[in-house]
VEXTORGU-815936 format. One record per residue (C-alpha): residue in three letters; x, z, y. Coordinates in steps of 0.1 Angstrom, whole numbers, padded with zeros to 4 digits, always signed. Layout:
<atoms>
ALAXZY
...
</atoms>
This chain:
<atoms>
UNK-0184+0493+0267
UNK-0179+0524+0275
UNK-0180+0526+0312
UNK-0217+0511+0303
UNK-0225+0544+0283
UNK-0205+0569+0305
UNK-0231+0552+0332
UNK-0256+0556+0312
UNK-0249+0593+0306
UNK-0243+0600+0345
UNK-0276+0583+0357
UNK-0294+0603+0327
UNK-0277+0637+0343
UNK-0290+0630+0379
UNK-0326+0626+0369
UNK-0324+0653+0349
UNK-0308+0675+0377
UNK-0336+0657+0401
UNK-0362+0670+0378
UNK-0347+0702+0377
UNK-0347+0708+0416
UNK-0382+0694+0422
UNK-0408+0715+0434
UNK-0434+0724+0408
UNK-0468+0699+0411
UNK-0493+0721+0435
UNK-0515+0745+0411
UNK-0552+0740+0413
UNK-0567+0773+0429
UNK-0584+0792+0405
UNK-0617+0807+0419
UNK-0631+0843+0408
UNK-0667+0836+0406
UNK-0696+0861+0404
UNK-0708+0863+0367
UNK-0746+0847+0368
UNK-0773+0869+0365
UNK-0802+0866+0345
UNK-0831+0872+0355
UNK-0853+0899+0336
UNK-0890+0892+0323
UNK-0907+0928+0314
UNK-0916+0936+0275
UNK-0953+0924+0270
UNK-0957+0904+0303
UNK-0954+0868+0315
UNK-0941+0845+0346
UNK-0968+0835+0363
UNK-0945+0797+0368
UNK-0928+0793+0332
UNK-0900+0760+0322
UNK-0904+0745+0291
UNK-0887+0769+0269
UNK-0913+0799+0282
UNK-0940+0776+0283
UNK-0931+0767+0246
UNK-0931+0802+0236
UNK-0966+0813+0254
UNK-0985+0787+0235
UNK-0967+0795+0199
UNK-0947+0764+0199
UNK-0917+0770+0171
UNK-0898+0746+0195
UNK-0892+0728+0232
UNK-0891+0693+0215
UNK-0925+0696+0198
UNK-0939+0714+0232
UNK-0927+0687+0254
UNK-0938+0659+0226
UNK-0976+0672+0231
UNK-0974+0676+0273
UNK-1002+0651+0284
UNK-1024+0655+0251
UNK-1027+0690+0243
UNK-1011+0711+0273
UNK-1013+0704+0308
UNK-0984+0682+0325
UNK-0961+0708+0347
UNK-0976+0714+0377
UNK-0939+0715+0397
UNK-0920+0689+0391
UNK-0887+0688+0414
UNK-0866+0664+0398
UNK-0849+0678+0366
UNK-0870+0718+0374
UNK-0908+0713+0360
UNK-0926+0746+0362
UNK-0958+0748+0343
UNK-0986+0776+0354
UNK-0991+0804+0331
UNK-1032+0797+0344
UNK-1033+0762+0329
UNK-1011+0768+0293
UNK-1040+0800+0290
UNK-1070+0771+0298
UNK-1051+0746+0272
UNK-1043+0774+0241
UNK-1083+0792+0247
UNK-1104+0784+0221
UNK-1133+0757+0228
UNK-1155+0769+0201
UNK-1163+0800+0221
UNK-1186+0799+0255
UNK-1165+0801+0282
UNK-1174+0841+0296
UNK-1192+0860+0264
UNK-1208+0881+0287
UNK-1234+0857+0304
UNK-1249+0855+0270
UNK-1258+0891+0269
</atoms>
């Protein structure tokens, strides 16, 4: 019985001494990355090509969800649409939000 534990014990101490003298597992490389930058739209003005969370906020939508919900109906579908990227054109959110009740140019009336 106790050769079977003092065997026991030795094969324990070689895997432990086996463990010790391994090489560290290989480190994943860490990469330094450029922080992103954003891009900068000037106080008071507008992109001319907007995604949905601009386009929300140009026609007064409190959110993206309700904008989205009423793209088809009320605003115009996005007039880029590369896969997941859908643009929508300042021009066309400005002919969907301006008021019908009003002629079209004022000044032809005149």
């Amino acid at each position: 019985m106790g050769t079977k534990r003092e065997a026991q014990v030795e094969r324990a101490l070689v895997i432990a001494a086996s463990k010790k003298n391994a090489r560290p597992a290989a480190r994943k490389r860490h990469v330094v990355s450029r922080p992103a930058r954003h891009s900068v739209i000037p106080c008071g003005s507008w992109p001319r090509r907007m995604a949905a969370d601009l386009a929300a906020g140009y026609v007064g939508e409190s959110t993206i969800d309700g904008f989205l919900r009423r793209v088809g109906k009320d605003y115009p579908r996005p007039r880029v649409c590369e896969g997941r990227r859908q643009l929508w054109l300042k021009d066309d959110l400005d002919r969907a939000i301006e008021p019908t009740a009003y002629p079209a140019d004022a000044a032809e009336d005149l």
